[in-house]
N, CA and C atoms as an extended XYZ file, in Angstrom:
264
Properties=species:S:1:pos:R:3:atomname:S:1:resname:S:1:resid:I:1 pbc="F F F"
N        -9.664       59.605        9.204 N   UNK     1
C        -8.443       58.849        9.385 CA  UNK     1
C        -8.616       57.818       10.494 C   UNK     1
N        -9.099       58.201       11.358 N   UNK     2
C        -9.619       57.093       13.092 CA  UNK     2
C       -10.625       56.083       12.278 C   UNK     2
N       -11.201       56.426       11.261 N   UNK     3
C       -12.121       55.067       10.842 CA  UNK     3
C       -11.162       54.131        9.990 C   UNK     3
N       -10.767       54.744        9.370 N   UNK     4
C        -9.844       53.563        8.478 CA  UNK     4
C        -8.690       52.925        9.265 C   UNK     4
N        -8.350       53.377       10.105 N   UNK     5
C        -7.724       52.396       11.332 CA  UNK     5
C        -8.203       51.560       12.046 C   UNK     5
N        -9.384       52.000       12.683 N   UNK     6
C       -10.475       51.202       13.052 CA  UNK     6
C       -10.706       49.766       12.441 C   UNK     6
N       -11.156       50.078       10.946 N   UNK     7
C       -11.818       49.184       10.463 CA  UNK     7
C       -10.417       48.398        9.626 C   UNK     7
N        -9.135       48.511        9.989 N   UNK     8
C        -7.905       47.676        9.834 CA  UNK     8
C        -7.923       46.661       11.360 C   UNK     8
N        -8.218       47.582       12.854 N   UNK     9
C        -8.092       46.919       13.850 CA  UNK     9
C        -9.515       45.769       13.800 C   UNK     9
N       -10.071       45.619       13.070 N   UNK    10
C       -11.638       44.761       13.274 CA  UNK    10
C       -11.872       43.596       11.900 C   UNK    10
N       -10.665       43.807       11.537 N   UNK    11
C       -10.697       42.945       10.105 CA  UNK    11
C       -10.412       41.713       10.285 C   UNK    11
N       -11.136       40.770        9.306 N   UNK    12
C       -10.877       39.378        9.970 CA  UNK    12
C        -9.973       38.897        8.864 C   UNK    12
N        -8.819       38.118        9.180 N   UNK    13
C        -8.273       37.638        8.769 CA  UNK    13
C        -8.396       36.099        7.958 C   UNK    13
N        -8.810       36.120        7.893 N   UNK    14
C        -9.601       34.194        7.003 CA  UNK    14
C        -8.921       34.159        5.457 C   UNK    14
N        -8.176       32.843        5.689 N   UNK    15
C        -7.802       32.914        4.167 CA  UNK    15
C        -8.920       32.251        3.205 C   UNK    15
N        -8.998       32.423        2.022 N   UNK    16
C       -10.300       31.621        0.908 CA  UNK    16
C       -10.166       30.435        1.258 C   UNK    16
N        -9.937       29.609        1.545 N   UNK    17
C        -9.486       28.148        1.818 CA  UNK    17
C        -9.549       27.532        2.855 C   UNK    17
N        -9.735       28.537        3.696 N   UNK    18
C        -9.639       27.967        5.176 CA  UNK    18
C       -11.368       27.455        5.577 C   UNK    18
N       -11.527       26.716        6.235 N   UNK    19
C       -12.648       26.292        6.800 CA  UNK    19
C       -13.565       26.450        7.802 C   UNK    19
N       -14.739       26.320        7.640 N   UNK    20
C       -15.206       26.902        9.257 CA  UNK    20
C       -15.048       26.083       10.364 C   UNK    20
N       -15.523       26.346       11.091 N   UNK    21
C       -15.915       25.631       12.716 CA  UNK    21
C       -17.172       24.243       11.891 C   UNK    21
N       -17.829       24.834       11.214 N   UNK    22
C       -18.860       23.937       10.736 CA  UNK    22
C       -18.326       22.945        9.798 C   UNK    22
N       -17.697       23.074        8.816 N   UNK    23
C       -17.097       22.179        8.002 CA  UNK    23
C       -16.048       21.189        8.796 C   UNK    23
N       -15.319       21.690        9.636 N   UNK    24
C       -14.619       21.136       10.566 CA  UNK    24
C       -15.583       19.915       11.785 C   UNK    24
N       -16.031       20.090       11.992 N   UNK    25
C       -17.258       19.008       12.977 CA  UNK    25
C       -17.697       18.305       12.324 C   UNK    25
N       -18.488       18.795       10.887 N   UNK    26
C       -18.621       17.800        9.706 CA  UNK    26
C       -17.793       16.302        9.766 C   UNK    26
N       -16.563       17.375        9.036 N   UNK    27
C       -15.576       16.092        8.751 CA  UNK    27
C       -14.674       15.417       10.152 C   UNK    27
N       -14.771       15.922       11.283 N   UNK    28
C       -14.686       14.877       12.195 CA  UNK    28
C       -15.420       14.131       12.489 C   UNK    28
N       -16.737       14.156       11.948 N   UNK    29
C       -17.888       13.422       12.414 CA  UNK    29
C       -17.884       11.739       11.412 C   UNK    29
N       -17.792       12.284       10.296 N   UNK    30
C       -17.556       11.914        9.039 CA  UNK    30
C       -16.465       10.502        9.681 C   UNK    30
N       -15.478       11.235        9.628 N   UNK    31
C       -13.858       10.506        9.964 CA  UNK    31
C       -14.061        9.013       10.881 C   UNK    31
N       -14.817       10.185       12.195 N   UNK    32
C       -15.075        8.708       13.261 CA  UNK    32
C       -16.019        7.771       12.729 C   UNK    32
N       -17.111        7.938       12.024 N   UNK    33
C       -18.490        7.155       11.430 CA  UNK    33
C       -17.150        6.035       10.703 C   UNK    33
N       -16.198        6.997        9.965 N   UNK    34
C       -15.710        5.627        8.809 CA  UNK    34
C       -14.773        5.246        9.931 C   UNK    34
N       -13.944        5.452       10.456 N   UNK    35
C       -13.067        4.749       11.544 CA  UNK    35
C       -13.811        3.400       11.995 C   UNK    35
N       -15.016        3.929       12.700 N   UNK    36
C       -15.277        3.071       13.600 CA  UNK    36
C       -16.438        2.053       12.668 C   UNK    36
N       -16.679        2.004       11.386 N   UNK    37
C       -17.347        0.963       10.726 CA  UNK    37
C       -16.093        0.250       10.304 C   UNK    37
N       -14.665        0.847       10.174 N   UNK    38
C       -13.477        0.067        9.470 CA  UNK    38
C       -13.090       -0.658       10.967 C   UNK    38
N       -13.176       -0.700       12.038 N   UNK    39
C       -13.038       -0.934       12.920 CA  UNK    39
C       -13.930       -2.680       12.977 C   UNK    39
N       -14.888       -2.290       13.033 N   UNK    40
C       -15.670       -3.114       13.269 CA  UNK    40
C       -15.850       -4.431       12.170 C   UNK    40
N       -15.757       -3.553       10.682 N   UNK    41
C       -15.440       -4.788        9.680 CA  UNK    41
C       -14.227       -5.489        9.849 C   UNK    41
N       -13.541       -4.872       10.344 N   UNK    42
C       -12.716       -5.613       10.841 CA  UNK    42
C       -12.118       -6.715       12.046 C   UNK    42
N       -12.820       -6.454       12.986 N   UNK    43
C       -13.301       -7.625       13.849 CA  UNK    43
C       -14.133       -8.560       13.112 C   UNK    43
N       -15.077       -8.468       12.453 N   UNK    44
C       -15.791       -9.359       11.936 CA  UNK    44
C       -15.284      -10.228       11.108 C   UNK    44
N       -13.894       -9.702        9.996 N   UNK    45
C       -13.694      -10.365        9.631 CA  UNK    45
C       -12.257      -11.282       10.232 C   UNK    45
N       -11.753      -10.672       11.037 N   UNK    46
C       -11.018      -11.533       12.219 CA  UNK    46
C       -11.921      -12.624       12.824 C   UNK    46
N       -12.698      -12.834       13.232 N   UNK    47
C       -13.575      -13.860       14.360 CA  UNK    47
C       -14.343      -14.530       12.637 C   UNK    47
N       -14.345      -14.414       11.783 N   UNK    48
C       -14.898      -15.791       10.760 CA  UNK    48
C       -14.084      -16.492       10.746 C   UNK    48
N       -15.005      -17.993       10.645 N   UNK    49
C       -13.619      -19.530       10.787 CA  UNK    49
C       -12.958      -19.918        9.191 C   UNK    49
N       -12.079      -20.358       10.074 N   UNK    50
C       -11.221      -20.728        8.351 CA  UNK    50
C       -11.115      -21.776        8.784 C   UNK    50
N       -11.264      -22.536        7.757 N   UNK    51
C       -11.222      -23.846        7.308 CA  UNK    51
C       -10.071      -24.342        7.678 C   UNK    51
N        -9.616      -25.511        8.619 N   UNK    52
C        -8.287      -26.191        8.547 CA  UNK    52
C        -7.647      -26.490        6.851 C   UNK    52
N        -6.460      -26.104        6.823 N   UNK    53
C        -5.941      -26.704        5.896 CA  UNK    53
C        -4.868      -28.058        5.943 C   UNK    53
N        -4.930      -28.363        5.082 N   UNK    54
C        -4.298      -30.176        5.420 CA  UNK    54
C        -2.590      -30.063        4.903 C   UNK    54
N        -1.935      -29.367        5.570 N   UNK    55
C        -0.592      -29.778        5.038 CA  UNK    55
C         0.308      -30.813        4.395 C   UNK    55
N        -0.669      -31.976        5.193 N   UNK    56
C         0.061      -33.724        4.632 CA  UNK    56
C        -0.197      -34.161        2.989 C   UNK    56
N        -1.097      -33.541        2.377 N   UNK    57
C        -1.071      -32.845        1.161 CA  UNK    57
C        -0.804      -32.078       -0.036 C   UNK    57
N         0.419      -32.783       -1.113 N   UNK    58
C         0.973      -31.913       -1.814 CA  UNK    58
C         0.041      -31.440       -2.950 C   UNK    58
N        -0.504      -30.104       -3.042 N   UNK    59
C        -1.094      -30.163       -4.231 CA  UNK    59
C        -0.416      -30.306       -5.389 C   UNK    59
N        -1.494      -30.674       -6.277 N   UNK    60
C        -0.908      -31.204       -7.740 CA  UNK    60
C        -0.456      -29.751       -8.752 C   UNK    60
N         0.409      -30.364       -9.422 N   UNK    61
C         1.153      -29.147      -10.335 CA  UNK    61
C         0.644      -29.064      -11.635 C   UNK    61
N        -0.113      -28.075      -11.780 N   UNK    62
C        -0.186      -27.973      -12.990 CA  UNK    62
C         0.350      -28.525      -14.505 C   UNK    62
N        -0.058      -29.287      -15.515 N   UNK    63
C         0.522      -29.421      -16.515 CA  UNK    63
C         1.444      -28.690      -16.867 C   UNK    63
N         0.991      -27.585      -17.719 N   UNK    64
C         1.432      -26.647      -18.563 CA  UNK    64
C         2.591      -26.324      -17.518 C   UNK    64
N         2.587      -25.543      -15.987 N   UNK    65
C         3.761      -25.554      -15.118 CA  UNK    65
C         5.315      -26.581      -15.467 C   UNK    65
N         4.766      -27.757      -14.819 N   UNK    66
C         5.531      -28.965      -15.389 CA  UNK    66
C         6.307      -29.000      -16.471 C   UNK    66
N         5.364      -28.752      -17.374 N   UNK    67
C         5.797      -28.694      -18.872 CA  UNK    67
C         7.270      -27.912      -19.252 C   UNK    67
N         6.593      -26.455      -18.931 N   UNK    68
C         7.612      -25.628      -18.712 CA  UNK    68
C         8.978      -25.732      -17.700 C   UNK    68
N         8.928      -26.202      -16.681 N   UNK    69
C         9.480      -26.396      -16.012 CA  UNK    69
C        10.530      -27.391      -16.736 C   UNK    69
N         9.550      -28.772      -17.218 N   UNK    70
C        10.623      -29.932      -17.762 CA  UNK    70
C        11.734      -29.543      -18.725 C   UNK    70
N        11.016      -28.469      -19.927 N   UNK    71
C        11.283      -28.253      -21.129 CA  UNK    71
C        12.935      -27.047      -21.161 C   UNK    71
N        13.059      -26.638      -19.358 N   UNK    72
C        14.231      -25.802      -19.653 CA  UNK    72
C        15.782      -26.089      -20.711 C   UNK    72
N        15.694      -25.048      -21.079 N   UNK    73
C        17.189      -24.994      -21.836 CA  UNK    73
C        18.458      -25.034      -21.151 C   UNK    73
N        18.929      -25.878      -21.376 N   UNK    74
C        20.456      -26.284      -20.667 CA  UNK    74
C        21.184      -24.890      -20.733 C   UNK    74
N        21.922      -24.236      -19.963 N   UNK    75
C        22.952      -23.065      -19.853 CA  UNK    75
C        24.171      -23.658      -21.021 C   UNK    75
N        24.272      -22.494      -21.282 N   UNK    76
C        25.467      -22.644      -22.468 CA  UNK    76
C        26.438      -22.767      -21.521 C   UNK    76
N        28.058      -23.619      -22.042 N   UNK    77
C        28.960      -23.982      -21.138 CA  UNK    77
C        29.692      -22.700      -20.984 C   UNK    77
N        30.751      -22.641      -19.656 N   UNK    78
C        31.012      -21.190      -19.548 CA  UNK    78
C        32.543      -21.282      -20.549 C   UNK    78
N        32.999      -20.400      -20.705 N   UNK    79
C        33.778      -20.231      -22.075 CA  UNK    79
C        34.956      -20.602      -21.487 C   UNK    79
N        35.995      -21.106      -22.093 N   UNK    80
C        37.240      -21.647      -21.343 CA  UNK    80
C        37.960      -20.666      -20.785 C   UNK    80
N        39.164      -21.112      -19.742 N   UNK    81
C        39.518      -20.257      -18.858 CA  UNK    81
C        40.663      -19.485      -20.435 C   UNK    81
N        41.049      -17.957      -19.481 N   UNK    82
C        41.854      -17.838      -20.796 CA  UNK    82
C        43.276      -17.572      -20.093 C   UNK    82
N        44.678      -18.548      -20.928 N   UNK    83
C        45.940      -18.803      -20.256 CA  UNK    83
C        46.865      -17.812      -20.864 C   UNK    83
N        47.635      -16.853      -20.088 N   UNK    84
C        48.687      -15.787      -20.468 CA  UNK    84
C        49.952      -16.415      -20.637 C   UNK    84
N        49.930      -16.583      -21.592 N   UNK    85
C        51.363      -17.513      -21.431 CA  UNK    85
C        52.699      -15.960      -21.731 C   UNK    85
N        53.924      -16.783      -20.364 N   UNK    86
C        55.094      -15.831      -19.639 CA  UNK    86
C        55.523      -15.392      -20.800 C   UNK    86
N        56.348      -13.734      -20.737 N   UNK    87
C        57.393      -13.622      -22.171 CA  UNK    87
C        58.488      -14.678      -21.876 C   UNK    87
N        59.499      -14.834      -22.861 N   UNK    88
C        60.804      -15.671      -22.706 CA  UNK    88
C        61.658      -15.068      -22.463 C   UNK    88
């Protein structure tokens, strides 16, 4: 009876799912490597030059745009008001 108590007081509790100490260092290791390359692509692509753009410049509109644009259908007129005429 003292052993099977025993070996209740010495039991490890770990669920199937849970992770070790080792898998855990892994993926912090992991985490910072991608952090700090997303980090860095990202400065890099902050500090590349961009080209001035010329605002005094309207670009041109597409045909087919235009087209469509010209070709809208007039709104149908809105329907006349409607008059209650008083009893007598």
């Amino acid at each position: 009876m003292a052993n099977a108590a025993a070996a209740v007081l010495y039991r490890i509790y770990e669920l199937p799912w849970s992770t070790g100490l080792e898998q855990d260092s892994k993926f912090r290791k992991t985490a910072q490597i991608a952090i700090a390359a997303l980090v860095v692509l990202a400065l890099v692509i902050a500090l590349l030059p961009v080209p001035p753009s010329d605002r005094t410049q309207v670009p041109e509109v597409p045909k087919r745009l235009a087209k469509l644009v010209l070709e809208r259908k007039a709104p149908p007129p809105p329907p006349p008001p409607v008059v209650e005429k008083a009893p007598d």
